[in-house]
N, C-alpha and C positions, 0 to 999 in steps of 0.2 A: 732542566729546571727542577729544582724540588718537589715533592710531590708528585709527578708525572712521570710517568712509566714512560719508556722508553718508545714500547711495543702499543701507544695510544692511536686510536684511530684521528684521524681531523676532526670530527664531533668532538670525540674526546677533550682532543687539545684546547679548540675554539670554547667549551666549554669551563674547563680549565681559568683559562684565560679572563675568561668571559670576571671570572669568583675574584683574581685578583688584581683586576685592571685599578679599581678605585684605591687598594691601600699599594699595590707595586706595579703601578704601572710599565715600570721598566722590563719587571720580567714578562710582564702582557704583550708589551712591542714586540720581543725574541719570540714570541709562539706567532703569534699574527704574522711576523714576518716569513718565520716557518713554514706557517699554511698558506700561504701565499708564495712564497716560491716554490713549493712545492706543485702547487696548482698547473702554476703560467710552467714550470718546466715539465708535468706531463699534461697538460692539459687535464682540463675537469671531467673527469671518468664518467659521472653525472649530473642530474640536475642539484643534488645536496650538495655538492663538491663546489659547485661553481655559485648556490646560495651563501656557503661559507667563504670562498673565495671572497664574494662582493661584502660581507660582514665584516670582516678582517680589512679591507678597504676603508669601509668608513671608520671604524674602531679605530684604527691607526693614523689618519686622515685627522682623527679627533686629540687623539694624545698628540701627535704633533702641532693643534693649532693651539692646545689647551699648554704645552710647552713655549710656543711662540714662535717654533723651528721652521722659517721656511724654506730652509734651503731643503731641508728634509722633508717639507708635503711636495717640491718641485720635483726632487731625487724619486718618489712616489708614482709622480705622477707619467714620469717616462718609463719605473720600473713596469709598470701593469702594463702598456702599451702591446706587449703581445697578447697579453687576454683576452684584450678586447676584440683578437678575430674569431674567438669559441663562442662568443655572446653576441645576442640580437642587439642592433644598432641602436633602436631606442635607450636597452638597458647602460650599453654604452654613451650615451648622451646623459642620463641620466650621475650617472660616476663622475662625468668630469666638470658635469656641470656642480655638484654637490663639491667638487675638491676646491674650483674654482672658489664657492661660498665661502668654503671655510678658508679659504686661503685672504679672504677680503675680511677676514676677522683679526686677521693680526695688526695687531697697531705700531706701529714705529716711523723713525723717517724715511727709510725707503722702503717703509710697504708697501705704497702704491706704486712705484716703477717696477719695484718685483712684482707684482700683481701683473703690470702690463706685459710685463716679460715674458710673465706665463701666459697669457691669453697669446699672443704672439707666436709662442712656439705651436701652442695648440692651433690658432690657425694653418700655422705651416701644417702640420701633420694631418688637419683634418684635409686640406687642400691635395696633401700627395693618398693618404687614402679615400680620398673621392667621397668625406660624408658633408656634400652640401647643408644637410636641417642642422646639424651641430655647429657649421663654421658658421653660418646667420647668425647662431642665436651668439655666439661670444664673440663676436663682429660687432652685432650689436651691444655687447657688454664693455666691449674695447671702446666704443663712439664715445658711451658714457664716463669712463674713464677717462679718457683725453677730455672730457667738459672740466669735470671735475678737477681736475688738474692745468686748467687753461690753455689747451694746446686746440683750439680751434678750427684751426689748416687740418690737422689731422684727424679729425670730430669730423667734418666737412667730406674730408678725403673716405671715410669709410662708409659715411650715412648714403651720398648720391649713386653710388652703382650698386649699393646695397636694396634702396628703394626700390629702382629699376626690377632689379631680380626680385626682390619680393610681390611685386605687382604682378610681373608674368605669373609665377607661381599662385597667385589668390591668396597671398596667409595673410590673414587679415587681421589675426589676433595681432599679428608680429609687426604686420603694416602700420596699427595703430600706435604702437609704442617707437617705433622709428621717425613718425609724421611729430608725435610730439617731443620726442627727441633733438628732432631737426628744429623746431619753433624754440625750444630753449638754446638752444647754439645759436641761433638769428638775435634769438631775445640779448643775449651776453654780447653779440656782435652791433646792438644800436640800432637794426635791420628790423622794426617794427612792421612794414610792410608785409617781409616776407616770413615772419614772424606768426601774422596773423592768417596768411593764406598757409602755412601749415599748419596751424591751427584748426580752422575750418574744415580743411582736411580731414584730419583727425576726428573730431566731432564728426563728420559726414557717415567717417567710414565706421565709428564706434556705435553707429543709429542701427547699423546692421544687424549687430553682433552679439552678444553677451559680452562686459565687459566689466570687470572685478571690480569690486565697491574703493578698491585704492587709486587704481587707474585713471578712473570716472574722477578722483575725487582731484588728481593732478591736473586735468585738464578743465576742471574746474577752476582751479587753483590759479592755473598760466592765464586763463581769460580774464579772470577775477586783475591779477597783474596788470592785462594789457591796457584793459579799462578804466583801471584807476592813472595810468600814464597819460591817456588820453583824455582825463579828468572827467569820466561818466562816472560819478563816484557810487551813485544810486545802483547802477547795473553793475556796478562793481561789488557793491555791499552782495546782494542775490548771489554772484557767483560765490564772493569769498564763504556765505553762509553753505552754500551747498554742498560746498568743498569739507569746511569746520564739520557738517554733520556725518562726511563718507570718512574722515579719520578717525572723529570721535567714535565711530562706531566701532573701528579698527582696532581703536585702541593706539593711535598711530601718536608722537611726538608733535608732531606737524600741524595739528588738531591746537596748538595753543597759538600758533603764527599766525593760523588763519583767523583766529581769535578778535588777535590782535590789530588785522588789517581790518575786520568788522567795526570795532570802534576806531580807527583811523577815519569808515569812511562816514560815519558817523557824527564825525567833527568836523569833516570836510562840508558836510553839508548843515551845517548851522542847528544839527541834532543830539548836542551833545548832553541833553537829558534825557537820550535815550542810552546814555551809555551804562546807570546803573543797572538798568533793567535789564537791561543784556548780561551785563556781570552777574547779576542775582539770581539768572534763569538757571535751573535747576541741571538741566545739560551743560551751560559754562560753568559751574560748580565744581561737574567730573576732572574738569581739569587746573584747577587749583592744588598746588600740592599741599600736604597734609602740616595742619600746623605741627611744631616739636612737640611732646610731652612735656609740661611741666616738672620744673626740678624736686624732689624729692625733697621735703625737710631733713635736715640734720634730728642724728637721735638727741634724745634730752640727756642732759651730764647730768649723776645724779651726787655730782663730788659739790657742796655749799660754797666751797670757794670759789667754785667757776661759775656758779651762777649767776647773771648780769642783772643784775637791777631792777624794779619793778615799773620803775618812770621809761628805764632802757628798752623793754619789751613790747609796753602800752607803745611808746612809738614808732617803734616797727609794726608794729602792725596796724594795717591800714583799715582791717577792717572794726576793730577796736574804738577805729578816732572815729568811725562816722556812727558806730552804734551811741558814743561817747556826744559827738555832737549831737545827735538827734535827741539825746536824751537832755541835754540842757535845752534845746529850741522845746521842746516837748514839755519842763519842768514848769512854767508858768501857767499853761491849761491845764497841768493836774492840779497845782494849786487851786487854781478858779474851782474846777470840777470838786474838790476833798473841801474845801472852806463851808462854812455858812451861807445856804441861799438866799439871799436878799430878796426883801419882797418885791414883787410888781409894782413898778409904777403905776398911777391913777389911770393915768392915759391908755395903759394896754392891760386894763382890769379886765377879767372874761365877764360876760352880762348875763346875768343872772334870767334862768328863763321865764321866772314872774316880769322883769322889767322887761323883756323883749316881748312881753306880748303871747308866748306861745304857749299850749296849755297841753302837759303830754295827755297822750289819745287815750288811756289807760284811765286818767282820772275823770275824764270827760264822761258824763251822766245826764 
């Protein structure tokens, strides 16, 4: 590559790289790629080696989803596969769980089954190298997937002996996101009953736990759902409010739907002047989007021929016509007000304080 000495160390290059990624990124992939098979073919000499090693992962991970290429983050993700026995298994969980992300960032019509394709292989391999914490957690990303894609049998098929295992084990953080997992596949399935006992569930074992202000706010969200179905529309309003406050905080999309189901239940129950007040409240505000900027006038022509008219302008412009009418509704009381003041009538003469009797205190002797 230009610029780059032949004789560069990997800092060097990764460095390098690093300066031309934004205006050439194409020649950033050929170093990345570089430093990266270099790595996995001698292994990482040390711990900098194998810090660049994982840089050039994401970096590349990154021009590829920013290209849209997935057959190339896939091609990626089997190349590093020898790496991952030089590095601790978290760090390895870590990696493919970030490829997996960015690989759920491409949009097209079959992104999604190439997504599931790759979670798939990856379970294979996490199964033949024996890393149970990694195959849970994209096991459980596969369930989600198959919802999302309406394949329910296979949603079903992954969540029940995945539960199992994760109970024996205690992961409770993971428990809880499978329990409500499982209550949205019920929920799509009609299965209200079992809907709700995995619901409770969930809620039971999240009383435990520390559990992330978005998490909280979905199991918020599904009971807010269940309640409004089974027309408790008041304990429905509570949940869906509680839910509106853990996205808004988030900053989440989701923060308007829940909104939305607040004044639904609002109307349900015969309240629906409380619906402004909700809208006005200064937290539903945040989530209005911003009105457009007003258009710009046109500059003024200063060529006499193009100028429009004077009656032309006065009526465009609207604020013109009301200073206009104000001032005729207005031209009558100036009249009154500038003319000759007429005298008082007899009737409403002021009374003189000789005739009323009262004699000021001053004159008084």
């Amino acid at each position: 590559m230009a610029g780059l000495n032949q004789d560069a160390t990997l800092a060097e290059q990764f460095e390098h790289a690093e300066e031309v990624n934004e205006a050439r990124p194409e020649d950033a992939m050929i170093v990345f790629k570089n430093i990266l098979s270099t790595v996995v073919a001698n292994g990482p000499g040390d711990e900098e080696e194998g810090k660049l090693a994982e840089s050039s992962i994401y970096k590349l991970g990154r021009i590829y989803t920013n290209a849209g290429d997935f057959g190339a983050l896939s091609e990626l993700m089997g190349t590093i596969r020898p790496f991952f026995d030089s590095i601790p298994k978290a760090k390895t969980a870590k990696i493919v769980r970030t490829i997996i992300d960015m690989a759920a960032e491409i949009a097209g019509a079959d992104a999604q089954q190439m997504l599931i394709k790759l979670c798939e292989d990856s379970i294979e391999w996490c199964k033949q190298e024996k890393r149970a914490f990694l195959r849970q957690r994209i096991e459980f990303r596969l369930a989600g997937l198959y919802l999302d894609s309406a394949n329910y049998g296979g949603a079903t098929k992954i969540i029940n002996p995945l539960l199992r295992e994760v109970k024996r084990i205690d992961d409770k953080a993971l428990l809880v996101e499978i329990q409500l997992l499982e209550a949205r596949v019920n929920h799509r399935l009609k299965n209200n009953p079992k809907c709700r006992a995995s619901l409770t569930s969930a809620r039971t074992t999240a009383n435990g736990i520390y559990v992330p202000p978005l998490l909280q706010a979905e199991i918020d969200m599904m009971a807010g759902i269940l309640c409004g179905e089974e027309k408790d529309y008041k304990t429905a309003y509570s949940y869906f409010y509680e839910a509106f406050e853990g996205f808004n905080t988030m900053e989440d999309s989701r923060a308007v739907l829940n909104l939305k189901y607040m004044l639904l239940c609002k109307v349900m129950t015969n309240n629906a002047e409380d619906v402004q007040s909700i809208v006005n409240n200064k937290t539903a505000q945040r989530c209005k989007p911003p009105r457009p900027p007003p258009a710009l006038p046109e500059p003024h022509d200063s060529n006499p021929s193009t100028v429009q008219p004077a009656d032309r302008c006065f009526a465009a412009c609207p604020d013109r016509q009301t200073k206009a009418t104000t001032s005729r509704r207005c031209a009558p009381l100036r009249k009154r007000t500038t003319g000759a003041r007429s005298p008082p009538s007899p009737s409403r003469q002021p009374r003189s304080r000789r005739s009323s009797g009262t004699i000021p205190s001053s004159r008084h002797t």
